[in-house]
N, C-alpha and C positions, 0 to 999 in steps of 0.2 A: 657373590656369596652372601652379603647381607639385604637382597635386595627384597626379602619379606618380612624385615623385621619395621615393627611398627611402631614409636611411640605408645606407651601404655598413662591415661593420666594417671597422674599420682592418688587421687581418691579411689580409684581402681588396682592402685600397684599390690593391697596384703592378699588379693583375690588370687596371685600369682602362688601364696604358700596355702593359701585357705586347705587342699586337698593333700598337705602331708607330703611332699615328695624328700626324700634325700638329694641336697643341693650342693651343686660345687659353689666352695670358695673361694675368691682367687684375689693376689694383694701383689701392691711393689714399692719397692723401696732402694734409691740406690743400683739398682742398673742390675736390681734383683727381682723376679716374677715367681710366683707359686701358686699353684692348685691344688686343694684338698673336698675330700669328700665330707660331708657333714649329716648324719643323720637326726642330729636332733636343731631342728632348726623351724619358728613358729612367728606369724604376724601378731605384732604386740599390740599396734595402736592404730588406724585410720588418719588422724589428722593432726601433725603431720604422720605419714604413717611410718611406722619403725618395725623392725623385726629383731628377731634372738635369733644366735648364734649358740654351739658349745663349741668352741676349740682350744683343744689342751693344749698344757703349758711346754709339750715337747716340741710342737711342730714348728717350722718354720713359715707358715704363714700365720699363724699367729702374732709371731715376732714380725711381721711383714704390716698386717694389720696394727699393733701398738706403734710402731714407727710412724706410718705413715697416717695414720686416725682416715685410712677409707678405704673400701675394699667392695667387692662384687659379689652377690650370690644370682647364682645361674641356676635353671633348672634343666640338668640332663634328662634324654631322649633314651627311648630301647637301643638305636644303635650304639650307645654309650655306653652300654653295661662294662665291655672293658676295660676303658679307658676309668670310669669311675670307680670301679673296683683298683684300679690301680692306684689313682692317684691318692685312695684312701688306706691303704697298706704300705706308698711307699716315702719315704721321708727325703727333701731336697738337702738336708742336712749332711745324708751319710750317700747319696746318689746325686749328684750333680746332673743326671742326662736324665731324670725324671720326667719331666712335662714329656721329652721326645720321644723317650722309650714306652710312654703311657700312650701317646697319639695326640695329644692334647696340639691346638692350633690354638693361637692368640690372637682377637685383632683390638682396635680403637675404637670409641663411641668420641664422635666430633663433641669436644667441647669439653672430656674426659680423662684430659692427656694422656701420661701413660697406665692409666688405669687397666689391666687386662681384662677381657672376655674372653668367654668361651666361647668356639665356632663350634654349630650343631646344636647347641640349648634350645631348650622351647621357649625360654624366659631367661629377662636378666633384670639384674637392682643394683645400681649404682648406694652404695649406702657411706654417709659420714658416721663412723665413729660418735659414740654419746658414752665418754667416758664414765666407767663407775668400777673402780680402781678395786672395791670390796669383792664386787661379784664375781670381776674377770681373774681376782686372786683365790679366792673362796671358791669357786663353783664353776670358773672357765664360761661364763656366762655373757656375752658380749651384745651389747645392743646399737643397732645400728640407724637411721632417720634415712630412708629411701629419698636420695634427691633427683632418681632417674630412673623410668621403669617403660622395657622393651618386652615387647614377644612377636614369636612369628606368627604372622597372621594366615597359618595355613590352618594353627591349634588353639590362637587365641584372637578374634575378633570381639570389638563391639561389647567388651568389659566383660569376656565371659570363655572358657576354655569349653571346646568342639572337640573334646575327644572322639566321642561317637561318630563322627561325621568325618573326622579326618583319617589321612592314612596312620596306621596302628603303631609306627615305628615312632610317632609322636606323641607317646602316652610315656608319660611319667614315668623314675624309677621311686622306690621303695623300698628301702633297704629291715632283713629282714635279722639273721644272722648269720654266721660262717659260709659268707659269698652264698648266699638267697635272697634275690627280689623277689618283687612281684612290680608288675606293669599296673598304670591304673587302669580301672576295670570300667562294668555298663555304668551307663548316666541313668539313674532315678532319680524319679521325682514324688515327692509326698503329694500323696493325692492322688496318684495316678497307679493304675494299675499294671504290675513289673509285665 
């Protein structure tokens, strides 16, 4: 099941959010796993590279993430539409059979203990926590230091994502409002004529 995911280095891991997708989050703590959907989520820094997060103060991974200070952003696929529309409308708090009623599988990254991932992402980021206590109270704002960065090398090779070139069920979501995506679209390039 993992056997096209590849190592990403890490000067290469913010190329993973550079294109905007809505990313799943996933945290544990205590013999506890969850996954939520995140649309606002952006590469902050290159070296070491860091990303943002927004996840409000109701969810339960949230509380998964401040517990634990590390957590996962994945980038789901087309065949994920519903599973990510799910897991971002439904809350582990008040539904305990969430992950399973959304379709969500979990596996390990060797060396990650029980950190969960997503099975099916085009991309994942192992991230520690960089606490800043003002933001994440203020503004839900969470910033994380990528200390591990995967994709599958059907869509992401050679520090660069093949949309174009790969099968289409591997194109990003994009979350719009009231259950609307969009998939990512053609590859251009400046300079060249569309």
């Amino acid at each position: 099941m993992t056997s096209h995911i590849s190592p990403v280095p890490l000067a290469k891991a913010s190329r993973l959010l550079h294109h905007g997708p809505t990313v799943l989050v996933s945290a544990h703590h205590e013999g506890v796993s969850n996954v939520m959907a995140v649309g606002w989520a952006c590469a902050l820094d290159f070296a070491p590279p860091k990303l943002t997060v927004v996840l409000d103060k109701i969810t339960k991974t949230r509380q998964l993430v401040e517990q634990s200070g590390i957590f996962v952003v994945q980038v789901p696929t087309v065949p994920q539409l519903r599973l990510t529309h799910e897991v971002g409308n439904r809350s582990l708090i008040s539904d305990p059979d969430k992950l399973a009623e959304s379709g969500v599988e979990l596996f390990h990254m060797d060396g990650y203990g029980d950190l969960p991932f997503v099975q099916g992402c085009s991309a994942w980021m192992a991230c520690k926590l960089i606490s800043e206590p003002h933001n994440q109270q203020t503004y839900d704002l969470f910033i994380g230091e990528v200390v591990g960065a995967w994709a599958d090398d059907r869509v992401f090779k050679d520090g660069h994502w093949h949309f174009e070139s790969a099968d289409p069920a591997w194109r990003s979501l994009h979350y719009i409002a009231g259950g609307q995506f969009y998939a990512t679209g053609e590859s251009m390039v400046y300079g060249e004529e569309p």
